[in-house]
SEKE-99576 format. One record per residue (C-alpha): residue number from 1; x, y, z. Coordinates in pm, 1 decimal, always signed. Layout:
+-----+----------+----------+----------+
!   k !     east !    north !       up !
+-----+----------+----------+----------+
! NUM !        X !        Y !        Z !
...
+-----+----------+----------+----------+
END
This chain:
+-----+----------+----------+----------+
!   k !     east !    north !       up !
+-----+----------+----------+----------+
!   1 !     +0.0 !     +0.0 !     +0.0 !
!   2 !   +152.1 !   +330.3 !    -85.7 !
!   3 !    -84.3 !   +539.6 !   +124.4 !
!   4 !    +98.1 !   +695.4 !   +432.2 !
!   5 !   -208.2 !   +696.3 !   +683.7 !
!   6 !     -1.1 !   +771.7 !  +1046.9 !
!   7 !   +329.3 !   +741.7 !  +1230.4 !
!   8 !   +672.1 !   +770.6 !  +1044.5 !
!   9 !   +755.5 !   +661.4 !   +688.2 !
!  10 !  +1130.1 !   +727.9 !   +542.3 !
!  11 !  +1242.3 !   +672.1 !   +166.1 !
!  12 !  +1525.1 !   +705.0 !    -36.5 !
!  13 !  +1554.2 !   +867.8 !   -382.2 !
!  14 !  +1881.3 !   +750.6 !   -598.9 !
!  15 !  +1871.7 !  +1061.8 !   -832.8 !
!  16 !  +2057.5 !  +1050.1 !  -1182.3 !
!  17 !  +2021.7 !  +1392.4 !  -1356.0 !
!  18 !  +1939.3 !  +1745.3 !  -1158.4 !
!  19 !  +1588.5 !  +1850.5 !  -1282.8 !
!  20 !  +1386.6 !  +1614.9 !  -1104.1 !
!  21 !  +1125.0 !  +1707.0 !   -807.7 !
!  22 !  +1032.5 !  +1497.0 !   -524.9 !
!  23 !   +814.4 !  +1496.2 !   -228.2 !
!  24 !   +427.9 !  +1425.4 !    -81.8 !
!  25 !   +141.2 !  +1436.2 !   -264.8 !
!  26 !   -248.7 !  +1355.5 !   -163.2 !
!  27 !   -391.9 !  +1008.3 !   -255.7 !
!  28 !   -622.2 !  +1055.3 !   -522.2 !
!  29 !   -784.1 !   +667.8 !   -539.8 !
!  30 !  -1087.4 !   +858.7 !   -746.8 !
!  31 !   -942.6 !  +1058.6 !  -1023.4 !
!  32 !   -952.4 !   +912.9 !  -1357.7 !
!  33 !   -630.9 !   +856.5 !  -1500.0 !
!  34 !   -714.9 !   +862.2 !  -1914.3 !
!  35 !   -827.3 !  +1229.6 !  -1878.8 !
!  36 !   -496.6 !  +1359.1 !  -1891.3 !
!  37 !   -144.4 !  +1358.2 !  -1810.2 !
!  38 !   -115.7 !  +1403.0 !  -1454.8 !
!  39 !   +253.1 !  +1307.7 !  -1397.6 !
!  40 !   +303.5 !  +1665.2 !  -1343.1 !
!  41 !   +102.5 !  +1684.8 !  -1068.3 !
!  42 !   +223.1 !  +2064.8 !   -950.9 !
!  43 !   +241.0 !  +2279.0 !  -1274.3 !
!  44 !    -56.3 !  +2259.4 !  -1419.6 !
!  45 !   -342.1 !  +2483.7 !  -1285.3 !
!  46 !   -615.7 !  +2372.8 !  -1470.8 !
!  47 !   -611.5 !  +2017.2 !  -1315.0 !
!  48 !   -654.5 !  +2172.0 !   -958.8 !
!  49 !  -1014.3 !  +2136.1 !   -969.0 !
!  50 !   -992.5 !  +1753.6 !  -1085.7 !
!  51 !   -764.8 !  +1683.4 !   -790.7 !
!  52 !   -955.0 !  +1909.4 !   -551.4 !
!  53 !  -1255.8 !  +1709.5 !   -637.9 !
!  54 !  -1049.4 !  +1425.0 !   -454.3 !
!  55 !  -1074.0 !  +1557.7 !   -128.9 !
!  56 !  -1176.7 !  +1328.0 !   +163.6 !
!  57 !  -1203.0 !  +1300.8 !   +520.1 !
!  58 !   -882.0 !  +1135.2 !   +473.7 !
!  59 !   -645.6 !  +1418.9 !   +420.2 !
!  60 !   -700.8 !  +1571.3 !   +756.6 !
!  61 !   -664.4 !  +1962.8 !   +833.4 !
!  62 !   -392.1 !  +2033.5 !   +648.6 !
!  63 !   -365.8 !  +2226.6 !   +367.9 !
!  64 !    -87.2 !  +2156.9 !   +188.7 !
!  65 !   -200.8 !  +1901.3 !    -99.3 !
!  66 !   +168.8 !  +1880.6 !   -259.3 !
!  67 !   +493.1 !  +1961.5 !   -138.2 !
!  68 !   +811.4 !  +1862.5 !   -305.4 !
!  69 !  +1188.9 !  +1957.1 !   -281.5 !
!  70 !  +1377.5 !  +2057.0 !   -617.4 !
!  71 !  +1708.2 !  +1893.5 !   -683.5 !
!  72 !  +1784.7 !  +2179.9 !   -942.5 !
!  73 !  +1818.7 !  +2405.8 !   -635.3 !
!  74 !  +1751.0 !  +2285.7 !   -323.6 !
!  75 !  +1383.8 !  +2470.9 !   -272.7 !
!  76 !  +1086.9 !  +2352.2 !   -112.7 !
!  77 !   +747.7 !  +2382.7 !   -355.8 !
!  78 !   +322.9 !  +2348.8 !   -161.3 !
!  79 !    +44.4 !  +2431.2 !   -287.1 !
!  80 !   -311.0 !  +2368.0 !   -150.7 !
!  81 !   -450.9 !  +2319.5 !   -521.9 !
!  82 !   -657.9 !  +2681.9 !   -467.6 !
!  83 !   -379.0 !  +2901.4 !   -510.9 !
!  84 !    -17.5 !  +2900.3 !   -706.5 !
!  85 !   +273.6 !  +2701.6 !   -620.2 !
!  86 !   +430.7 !  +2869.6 !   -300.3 !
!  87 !   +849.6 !  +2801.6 !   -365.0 !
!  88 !  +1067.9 !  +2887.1 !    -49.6 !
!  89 !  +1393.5 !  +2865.9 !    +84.7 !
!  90 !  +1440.8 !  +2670.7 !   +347.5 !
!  91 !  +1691.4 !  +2600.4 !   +654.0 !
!  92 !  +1956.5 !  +2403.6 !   +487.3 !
!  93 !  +1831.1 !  +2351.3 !   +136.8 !
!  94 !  +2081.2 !  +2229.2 !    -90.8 !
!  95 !  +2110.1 !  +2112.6 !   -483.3 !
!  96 !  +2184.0 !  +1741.2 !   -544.3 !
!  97 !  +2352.9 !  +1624.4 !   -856.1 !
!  98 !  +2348.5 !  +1310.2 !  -1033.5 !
!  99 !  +2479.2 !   +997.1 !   -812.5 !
! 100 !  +2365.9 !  +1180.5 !   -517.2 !
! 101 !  +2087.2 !   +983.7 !   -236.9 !
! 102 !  +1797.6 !  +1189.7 !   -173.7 !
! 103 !  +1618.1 !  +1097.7 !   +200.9 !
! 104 !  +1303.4 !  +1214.0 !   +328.5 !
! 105 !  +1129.1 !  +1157.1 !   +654.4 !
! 106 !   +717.6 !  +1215.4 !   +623.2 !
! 107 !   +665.9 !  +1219.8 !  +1009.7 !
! 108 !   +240.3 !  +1241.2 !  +1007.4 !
! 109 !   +262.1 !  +1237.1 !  +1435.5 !
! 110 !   +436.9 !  +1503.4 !  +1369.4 !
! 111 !   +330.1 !  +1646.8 !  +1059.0 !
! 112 !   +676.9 !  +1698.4 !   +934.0 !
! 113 !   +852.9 !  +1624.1 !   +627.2 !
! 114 !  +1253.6 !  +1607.7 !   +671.8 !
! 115 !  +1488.4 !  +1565.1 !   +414.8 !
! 116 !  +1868.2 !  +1389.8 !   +430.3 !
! 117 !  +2108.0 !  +1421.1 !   +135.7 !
! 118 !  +2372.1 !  +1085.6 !    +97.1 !
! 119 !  +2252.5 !  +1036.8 !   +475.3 !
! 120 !  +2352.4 !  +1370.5 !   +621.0 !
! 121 !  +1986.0 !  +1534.2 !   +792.8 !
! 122 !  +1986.0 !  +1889.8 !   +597.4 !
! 123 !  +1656.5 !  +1967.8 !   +794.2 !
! 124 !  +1274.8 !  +1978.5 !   +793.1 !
! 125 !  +1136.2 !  +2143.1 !   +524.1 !
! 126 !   +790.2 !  +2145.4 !   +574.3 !
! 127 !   +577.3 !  +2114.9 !   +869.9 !
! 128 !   +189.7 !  +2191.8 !   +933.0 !
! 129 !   +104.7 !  +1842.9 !   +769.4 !
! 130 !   -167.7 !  +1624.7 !   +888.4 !
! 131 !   -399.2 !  +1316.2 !   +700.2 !
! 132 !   -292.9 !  +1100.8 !   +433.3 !
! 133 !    +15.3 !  +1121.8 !   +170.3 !
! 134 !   +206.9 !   +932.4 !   -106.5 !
! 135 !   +577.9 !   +941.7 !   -222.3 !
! 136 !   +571.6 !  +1131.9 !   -545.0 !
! 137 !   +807.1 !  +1243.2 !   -837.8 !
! 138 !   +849.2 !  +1422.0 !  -1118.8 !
! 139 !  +1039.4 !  +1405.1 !  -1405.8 !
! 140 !  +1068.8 !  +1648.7 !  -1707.7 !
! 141 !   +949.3 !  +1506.7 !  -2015.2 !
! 142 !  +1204.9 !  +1498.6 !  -2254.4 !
! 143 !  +1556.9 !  +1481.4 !  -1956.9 !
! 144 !  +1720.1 !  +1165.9 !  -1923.8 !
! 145 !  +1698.7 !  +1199.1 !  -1559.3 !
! 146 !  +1636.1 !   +888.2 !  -1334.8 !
! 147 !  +1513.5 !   +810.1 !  -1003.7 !
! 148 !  +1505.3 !   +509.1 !   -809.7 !
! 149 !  +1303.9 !   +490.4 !   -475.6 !
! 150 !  +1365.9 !   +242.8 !   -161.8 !
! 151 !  +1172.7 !   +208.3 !   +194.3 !
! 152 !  +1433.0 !   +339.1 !   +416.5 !
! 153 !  +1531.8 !   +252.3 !   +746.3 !
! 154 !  +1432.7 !   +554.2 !  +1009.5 !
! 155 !  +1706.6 !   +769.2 !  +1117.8 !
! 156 !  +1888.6 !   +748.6 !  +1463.3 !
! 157 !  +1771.3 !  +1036.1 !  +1709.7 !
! 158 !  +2076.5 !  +1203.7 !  +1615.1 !
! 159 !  +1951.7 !  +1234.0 !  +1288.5 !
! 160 !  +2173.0 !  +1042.6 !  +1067.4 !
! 161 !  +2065.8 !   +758.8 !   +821.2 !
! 162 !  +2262.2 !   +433.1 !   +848.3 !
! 163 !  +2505.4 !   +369.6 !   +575.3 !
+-----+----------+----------+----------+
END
């Protein structure tokens, strides 16, 4: 089941390339999947309504629908699907390049999403989440950019990833 429901869930992205995206997006069991292209789940606008009419009980208070970190550049990108894409720094963003280990930590007790790079903790880069999320990512269409994705083991309370 990919559906992150409660407690702590960590993955690990092996990135190949620099223009890829990943992060947390809201289960949308409901939406039909031959209406479009919705692998870009973030830049189009006029799909907001299609994924808004997903909403359930399910996704808790929170309003932050989609949240991913950029490899190009290190920044954090939400949106709640009503408004545009909100990019921010963030306390210790950082690019990855190709061959680099993306972490993140979706921590729904908390309602935190942390990130690691090559199992250093660069920090949390989004907080104020609550209900249900998947693992997302997205590619450009026509980069040669690659990502493989692994269940993780949790960090230590010190905040490093095992080896």
């Amino acid at each position: 089941n990919c559906v992150m429901k409660s407690g702590s869930h960590y993955a690990e992205f092996q990135i190949t390339g620099s223009l890829t995206f990943i992060g947390i997006v809201r289960p949308m069991p409901g939406l039909d999947a031959s209406a479009g292209d919705f692998c870009f789940i973030g830049d189009d606008h006029s799909f907001f309504p299609d994924f808004l009419a997903q909403r359930s009980d399910d996704w808790g208070d929170s309003e932050v629908h989609s949240c991913d970190f950029s490899c190009r550049d290190g920044k954090m990108n939400w949106t709640n699907w009503h408004d545009e894409i909100e990019e921010k720094d963030w306390d210790g963003m950082e690019v990855c390049q190709s061959g680099d280990t993306l972490g993140m930590l979706l921590n729904l007790d908390e309602g935190t999403l942390t990130v690691y790079k090559n199992n250093r903790r660069l920090g949390m880069m989004k907080d104020e989440l609550s209900g249900q999320y998947c693992w997302y990512v997205n590619l450009f269409k026509h980069s040669a950019d690659t990502v493989s994705i692994k269940r993780g083991t949790l960090p230590n309370s010190d905040g490093a990833t095992t080896a």
